[in-house]
Biopython code that builds the backbone (N, CA, C, O; Angstrom):
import numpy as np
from Bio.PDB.StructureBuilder import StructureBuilder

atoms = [
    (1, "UNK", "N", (184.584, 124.614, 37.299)),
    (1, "UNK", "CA", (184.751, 125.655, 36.311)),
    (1, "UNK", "C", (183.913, 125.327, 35.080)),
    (1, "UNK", "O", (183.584, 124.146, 34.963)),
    (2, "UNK", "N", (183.523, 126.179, 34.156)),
    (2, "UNK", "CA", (182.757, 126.196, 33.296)),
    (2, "UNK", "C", (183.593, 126.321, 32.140)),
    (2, "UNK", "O", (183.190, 126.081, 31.002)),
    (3, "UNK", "N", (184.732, 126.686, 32.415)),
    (3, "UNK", "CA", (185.724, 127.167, 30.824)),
    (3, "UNK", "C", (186.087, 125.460, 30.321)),
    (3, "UNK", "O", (186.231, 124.359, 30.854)),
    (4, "UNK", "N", (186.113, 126.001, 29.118)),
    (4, "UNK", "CA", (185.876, 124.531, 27.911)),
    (4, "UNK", "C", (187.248, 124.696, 28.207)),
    (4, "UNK", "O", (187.597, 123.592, 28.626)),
    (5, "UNK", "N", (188.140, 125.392, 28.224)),
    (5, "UNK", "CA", (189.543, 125.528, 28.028)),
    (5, "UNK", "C", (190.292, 126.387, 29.080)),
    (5, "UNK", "O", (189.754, 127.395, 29.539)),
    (6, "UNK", "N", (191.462, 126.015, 29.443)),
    (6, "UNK", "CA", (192.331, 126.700, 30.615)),
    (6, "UNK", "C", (193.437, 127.299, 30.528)),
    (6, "UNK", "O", (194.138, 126.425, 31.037)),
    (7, "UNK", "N", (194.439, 128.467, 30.168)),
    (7, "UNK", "CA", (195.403, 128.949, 29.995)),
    (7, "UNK", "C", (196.848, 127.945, 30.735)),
    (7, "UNK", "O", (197.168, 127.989, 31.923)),
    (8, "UNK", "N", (197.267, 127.427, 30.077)),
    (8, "UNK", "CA", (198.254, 126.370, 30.826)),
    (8, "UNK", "C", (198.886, 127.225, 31.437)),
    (8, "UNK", "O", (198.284, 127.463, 32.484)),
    (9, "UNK", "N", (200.086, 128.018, 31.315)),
    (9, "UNK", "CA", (200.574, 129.222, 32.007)),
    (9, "UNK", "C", (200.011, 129.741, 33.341)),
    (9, "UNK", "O", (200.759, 129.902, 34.305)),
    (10, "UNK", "N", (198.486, 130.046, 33.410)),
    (10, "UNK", "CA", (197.780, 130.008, 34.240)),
    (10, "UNK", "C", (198.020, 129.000, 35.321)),
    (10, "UNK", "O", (198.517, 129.335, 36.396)),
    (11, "UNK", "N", (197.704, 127.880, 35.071)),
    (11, "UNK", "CA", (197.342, 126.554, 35.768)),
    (11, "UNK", "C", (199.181, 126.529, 36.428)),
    (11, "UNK", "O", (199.493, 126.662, 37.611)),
    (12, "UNK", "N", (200.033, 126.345, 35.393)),
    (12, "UNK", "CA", (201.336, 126.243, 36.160)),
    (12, "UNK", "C", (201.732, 127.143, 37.147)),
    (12, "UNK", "O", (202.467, 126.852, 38.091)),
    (13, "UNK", "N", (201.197, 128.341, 36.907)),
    (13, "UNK", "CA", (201.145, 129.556, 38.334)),
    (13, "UNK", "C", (200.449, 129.040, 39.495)),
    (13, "UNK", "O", (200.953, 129.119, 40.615)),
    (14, "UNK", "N", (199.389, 128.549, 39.299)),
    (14, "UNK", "CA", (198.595, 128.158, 40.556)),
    (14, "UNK", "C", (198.895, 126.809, 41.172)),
    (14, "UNK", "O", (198.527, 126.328, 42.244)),
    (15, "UNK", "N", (199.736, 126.281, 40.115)),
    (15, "UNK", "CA", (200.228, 125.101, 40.807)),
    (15, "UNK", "C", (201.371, 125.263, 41.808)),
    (15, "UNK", "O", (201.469, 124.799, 42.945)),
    (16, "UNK", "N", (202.201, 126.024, 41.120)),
    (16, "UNK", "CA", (203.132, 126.895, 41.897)),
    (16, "UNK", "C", (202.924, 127.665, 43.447)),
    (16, "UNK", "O", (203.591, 127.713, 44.480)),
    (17, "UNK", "N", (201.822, 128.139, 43.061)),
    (17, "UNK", "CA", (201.044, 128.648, 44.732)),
    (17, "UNK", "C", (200.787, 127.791, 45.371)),
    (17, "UNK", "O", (201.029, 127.785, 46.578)),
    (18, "UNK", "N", (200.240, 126.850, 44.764)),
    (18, "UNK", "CA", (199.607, 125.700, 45.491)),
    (18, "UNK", "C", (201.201, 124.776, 46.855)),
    (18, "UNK", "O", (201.207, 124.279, 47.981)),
    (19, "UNK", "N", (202.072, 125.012, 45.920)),
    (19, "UNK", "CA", (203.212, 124.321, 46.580)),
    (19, "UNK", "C", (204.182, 123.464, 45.884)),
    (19, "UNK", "O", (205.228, 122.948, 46.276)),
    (20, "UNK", "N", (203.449, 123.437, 44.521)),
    (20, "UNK", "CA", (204.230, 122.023, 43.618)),
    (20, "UNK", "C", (205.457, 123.221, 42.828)),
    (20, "UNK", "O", (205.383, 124.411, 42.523)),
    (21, "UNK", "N", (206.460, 122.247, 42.730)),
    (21, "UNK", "CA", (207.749, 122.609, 42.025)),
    (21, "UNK", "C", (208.157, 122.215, 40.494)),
    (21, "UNK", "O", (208.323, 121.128, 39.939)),
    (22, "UNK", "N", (208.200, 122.868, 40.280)),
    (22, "UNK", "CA", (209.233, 122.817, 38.971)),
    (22, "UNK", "C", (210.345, 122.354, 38.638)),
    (22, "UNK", "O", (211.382, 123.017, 38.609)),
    (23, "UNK", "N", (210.205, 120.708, 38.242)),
    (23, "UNK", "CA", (211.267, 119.781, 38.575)),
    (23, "UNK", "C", (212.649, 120.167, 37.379)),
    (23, "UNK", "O", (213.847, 120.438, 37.457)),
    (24, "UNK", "N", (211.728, 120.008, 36.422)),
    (24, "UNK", "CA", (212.594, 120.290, 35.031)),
    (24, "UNK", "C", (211.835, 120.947, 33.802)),
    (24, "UNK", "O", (210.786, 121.505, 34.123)),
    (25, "UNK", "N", (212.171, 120.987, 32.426)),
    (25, "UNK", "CA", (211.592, 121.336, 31.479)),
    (25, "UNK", "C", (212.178, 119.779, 30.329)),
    (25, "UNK", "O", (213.119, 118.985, 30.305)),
    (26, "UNK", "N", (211.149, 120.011, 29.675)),
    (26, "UNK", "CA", (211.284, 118.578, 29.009)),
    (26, "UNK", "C", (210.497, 119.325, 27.075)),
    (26, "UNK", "O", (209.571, 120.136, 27.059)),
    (27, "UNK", "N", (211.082, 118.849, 25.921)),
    (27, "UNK", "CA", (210.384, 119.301, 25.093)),
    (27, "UNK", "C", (208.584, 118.872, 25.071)),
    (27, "UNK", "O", (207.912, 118.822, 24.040)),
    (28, "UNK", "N", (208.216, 118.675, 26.074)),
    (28, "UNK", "CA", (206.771, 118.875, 25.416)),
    (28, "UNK", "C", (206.206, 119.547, 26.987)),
    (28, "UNK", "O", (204.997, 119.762, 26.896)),
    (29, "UNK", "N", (206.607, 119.824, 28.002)),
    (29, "UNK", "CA", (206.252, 120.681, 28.800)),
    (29, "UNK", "C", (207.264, 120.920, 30.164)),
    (29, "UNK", "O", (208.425, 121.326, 30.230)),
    (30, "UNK", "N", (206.496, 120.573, 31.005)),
    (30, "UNK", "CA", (207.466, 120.782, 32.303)),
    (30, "UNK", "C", (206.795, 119.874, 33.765)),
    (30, "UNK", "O", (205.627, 120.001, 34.134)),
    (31, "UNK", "N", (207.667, 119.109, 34.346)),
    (31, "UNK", "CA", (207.839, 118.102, 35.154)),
    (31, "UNK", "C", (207.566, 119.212, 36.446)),
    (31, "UNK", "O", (208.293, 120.160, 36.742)),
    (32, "UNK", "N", (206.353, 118.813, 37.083)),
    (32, "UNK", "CA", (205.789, 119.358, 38.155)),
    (32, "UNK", "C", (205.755, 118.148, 39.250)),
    (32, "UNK", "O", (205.621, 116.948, 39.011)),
    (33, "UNK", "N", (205.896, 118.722, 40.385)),
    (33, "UNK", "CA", (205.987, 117.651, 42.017)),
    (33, "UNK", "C", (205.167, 118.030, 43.048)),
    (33, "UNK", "O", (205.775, 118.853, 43.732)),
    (34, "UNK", "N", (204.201, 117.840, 43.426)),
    (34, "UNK", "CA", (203.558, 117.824, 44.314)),
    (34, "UNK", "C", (204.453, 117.924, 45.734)),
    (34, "UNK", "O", (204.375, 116.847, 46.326)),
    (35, "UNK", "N", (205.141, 118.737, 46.330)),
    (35, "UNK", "CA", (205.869, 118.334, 47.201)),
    (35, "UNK", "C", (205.481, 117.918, 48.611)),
    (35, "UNK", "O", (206.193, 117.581, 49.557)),
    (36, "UNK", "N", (204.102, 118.038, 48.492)),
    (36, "UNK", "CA", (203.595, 117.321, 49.905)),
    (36, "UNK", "C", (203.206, 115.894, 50.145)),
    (36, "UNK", "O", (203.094, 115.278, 51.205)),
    (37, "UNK", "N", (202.967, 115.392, 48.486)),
    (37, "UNK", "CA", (202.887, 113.793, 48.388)),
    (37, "UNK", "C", (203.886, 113.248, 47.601)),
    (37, "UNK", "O", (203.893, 112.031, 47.418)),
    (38, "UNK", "N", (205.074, 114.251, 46.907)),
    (38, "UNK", "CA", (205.796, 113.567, 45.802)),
    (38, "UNK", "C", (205.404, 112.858, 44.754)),
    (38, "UNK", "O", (205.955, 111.993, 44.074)),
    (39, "UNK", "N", (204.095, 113.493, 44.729)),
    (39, "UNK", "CA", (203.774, 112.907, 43.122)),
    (39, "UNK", "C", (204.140, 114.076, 41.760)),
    (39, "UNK", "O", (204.010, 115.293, 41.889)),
    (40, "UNK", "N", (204.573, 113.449, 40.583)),
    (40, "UNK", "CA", (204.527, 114.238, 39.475)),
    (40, "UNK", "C", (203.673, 113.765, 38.431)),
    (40, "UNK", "O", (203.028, 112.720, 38.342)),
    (41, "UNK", "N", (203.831, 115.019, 37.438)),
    (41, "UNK", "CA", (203.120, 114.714, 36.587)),
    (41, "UNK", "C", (203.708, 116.030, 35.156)),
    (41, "UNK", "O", (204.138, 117.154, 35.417)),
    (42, "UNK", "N", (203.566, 115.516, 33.898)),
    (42, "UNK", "CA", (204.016, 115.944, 32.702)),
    (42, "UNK", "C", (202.543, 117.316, 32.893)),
    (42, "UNK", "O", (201.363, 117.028, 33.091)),
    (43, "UNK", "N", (203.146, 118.827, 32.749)),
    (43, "UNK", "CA", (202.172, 119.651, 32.419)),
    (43, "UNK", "C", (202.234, 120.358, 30.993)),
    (43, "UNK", "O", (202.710, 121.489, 30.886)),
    (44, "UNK", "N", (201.792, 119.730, 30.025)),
    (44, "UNK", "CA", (202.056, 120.455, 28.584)),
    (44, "UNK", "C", (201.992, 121.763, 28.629)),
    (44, "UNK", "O", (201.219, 122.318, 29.410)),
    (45, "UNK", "N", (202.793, 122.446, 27.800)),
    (45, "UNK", "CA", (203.337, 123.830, 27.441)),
    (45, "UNK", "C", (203.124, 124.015, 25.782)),
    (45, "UNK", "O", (203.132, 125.139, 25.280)),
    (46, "UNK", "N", (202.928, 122.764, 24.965)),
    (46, "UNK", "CA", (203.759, 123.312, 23.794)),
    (46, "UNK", "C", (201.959, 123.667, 23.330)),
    (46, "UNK", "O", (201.697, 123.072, 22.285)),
    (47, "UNK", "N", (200.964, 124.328, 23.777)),
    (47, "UNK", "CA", (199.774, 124.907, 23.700)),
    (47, "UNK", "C", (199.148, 125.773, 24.444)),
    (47, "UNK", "O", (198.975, 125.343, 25.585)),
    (48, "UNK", "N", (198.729, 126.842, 24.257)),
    (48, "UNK", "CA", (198.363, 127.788, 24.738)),
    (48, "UNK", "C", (197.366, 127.595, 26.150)),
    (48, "UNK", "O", (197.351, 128.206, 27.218)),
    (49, "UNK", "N", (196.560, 126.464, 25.626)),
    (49, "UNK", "CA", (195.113, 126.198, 26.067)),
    (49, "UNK", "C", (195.349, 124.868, 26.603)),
    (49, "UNK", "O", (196.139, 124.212, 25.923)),
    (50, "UNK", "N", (194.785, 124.164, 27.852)),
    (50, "UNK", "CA", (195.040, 122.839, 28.195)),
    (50, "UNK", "C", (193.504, 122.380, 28.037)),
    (50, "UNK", "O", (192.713, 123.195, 28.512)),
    (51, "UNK", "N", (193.046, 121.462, 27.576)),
    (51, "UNK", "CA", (191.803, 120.489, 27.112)),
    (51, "UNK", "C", (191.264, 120.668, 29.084)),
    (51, "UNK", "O", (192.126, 120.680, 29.962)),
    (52, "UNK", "N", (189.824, 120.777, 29.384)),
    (52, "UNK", "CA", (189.786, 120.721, 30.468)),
    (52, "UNK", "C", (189.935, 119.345, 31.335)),
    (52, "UNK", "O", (189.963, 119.371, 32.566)),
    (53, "UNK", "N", (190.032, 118.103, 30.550)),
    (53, "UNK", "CA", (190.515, 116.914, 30.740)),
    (53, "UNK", "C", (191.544, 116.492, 31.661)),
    (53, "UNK", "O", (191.717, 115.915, 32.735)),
    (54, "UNK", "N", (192.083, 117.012, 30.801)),
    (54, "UNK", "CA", (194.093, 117.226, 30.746)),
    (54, "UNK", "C", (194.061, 117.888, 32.300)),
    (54, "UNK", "O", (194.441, 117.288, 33.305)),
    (55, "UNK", "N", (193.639, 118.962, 32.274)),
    (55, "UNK", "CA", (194.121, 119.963, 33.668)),
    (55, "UNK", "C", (193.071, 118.784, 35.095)),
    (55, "UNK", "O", (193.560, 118.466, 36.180)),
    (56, "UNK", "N", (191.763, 118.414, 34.653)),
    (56, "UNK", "CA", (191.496, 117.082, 35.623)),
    (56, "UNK", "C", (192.464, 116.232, 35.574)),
    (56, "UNK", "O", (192.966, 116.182, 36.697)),
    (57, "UNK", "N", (193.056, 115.445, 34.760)),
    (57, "UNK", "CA", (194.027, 114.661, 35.216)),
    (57, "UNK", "C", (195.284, 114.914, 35.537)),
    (57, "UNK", "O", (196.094, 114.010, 35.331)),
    (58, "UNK", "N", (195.695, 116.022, 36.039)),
    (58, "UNK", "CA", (197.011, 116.847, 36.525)),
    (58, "UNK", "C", (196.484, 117.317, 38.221)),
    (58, "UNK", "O", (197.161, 117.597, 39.211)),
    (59, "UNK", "N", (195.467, 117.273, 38.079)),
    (59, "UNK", "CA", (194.755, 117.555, 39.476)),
    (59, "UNK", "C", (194.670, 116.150, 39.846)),
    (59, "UNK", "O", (195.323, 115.847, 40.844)),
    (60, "UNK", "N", (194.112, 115.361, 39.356)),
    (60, "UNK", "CA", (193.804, 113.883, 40.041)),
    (60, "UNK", "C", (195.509, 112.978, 40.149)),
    (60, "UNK", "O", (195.786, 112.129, 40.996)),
    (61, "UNK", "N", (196.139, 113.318, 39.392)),
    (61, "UNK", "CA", (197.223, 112.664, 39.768)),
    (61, "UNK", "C", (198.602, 113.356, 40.563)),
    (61, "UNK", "O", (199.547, 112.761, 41.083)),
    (62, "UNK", "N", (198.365, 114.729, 40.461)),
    (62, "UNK", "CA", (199.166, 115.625, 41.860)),
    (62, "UNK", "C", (198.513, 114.885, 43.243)),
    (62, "UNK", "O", (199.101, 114.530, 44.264)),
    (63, "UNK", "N", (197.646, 114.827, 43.028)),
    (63, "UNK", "CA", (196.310, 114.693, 44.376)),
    (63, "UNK", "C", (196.021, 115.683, 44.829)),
    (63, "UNK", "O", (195.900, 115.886, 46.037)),
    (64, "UNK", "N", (195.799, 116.768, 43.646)),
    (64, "UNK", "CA", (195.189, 117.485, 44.392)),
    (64, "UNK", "C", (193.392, 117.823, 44.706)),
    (64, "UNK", "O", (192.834, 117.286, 43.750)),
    (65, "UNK", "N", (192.818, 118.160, 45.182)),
    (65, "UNK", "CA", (190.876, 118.541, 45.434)),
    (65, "UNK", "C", (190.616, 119.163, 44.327)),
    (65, "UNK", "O", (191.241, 120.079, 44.861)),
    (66, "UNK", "N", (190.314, 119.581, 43.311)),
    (66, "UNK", "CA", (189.615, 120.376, 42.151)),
    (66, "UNK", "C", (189.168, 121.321, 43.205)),
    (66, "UNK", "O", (189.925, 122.291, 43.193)),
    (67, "UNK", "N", (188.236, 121.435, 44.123)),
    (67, "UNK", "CA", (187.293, 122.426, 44.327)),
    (67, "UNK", "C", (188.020, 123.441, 45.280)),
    (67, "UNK", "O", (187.975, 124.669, 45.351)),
    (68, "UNK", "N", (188.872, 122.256, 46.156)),
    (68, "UNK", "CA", (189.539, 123.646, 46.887)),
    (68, "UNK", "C", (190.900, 124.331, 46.158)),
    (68, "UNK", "O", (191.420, 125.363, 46.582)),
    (69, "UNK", "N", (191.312, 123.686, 45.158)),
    (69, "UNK", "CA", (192.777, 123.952, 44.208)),
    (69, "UNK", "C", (191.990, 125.337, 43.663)),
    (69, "UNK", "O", (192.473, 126.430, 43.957)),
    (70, "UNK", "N", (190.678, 125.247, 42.805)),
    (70, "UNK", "CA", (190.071, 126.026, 42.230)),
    (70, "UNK", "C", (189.615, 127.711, 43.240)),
    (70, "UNK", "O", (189.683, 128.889, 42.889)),
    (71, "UNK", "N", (189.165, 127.056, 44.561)),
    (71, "UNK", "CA", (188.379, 128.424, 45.373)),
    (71, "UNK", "C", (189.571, 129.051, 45.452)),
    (71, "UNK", "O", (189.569, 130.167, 44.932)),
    (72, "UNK", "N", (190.775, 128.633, 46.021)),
    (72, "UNK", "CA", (192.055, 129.067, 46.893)),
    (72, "UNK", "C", (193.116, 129.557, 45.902)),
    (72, "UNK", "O", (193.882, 130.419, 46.333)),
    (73, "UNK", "N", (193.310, 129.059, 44.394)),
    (73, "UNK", "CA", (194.615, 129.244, 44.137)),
    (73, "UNK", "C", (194.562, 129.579, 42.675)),
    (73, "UNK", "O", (195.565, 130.075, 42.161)),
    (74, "UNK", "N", (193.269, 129.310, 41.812)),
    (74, "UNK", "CA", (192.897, 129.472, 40.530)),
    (74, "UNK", "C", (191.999, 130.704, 40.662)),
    (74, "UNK", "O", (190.779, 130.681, 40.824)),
    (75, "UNK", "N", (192.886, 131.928, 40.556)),
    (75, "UNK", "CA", (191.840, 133.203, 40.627)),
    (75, "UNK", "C", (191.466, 133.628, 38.887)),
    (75, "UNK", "O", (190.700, 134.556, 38.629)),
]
sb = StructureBuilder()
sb.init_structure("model")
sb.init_model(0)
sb.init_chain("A")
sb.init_seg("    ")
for serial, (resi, resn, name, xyz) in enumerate(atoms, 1):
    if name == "N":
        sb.init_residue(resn, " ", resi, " ")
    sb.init_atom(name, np.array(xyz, "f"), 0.0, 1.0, " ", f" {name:<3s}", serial, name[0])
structure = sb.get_structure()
């Protein structure tokens, strides 16, 4: 992707498609699970916009592919 910045809201929808769950809500975002490897990871909420960093390291530590997360589930 080319966007400097990613709609978090967004990203938690497609994570959602993707298969990962919505463990809890926590004050600074919400506890997401990979449920095919059981990995989690903290997805901030309390910002509109996620740093494109941030949304790589929510991808690299779900395990999920960037490229196929992106073709398949990030419309």
């Amino acid at each position: 992707m080319n966007r400097r910045n990613l709609k978090a809201r967004k990203i938690l929808s497609a994570l959602e498609k993707y298969g990962c769950k919505i463990m809890r809500s926590t004050p600074h975002g919400v506890i997401v699970e990979n449920q095919k490897n059981k990995q989690s990871i903290n997805v901030p909420l309390h910002r509109e916009e996620l740093a494109v960093w941030i949304y790589g390291n929510i991808l690299r530590r779900l395990g999920i592919d960037k490229k196929d997360f992106e073709e398949n589930y990030l419309n």
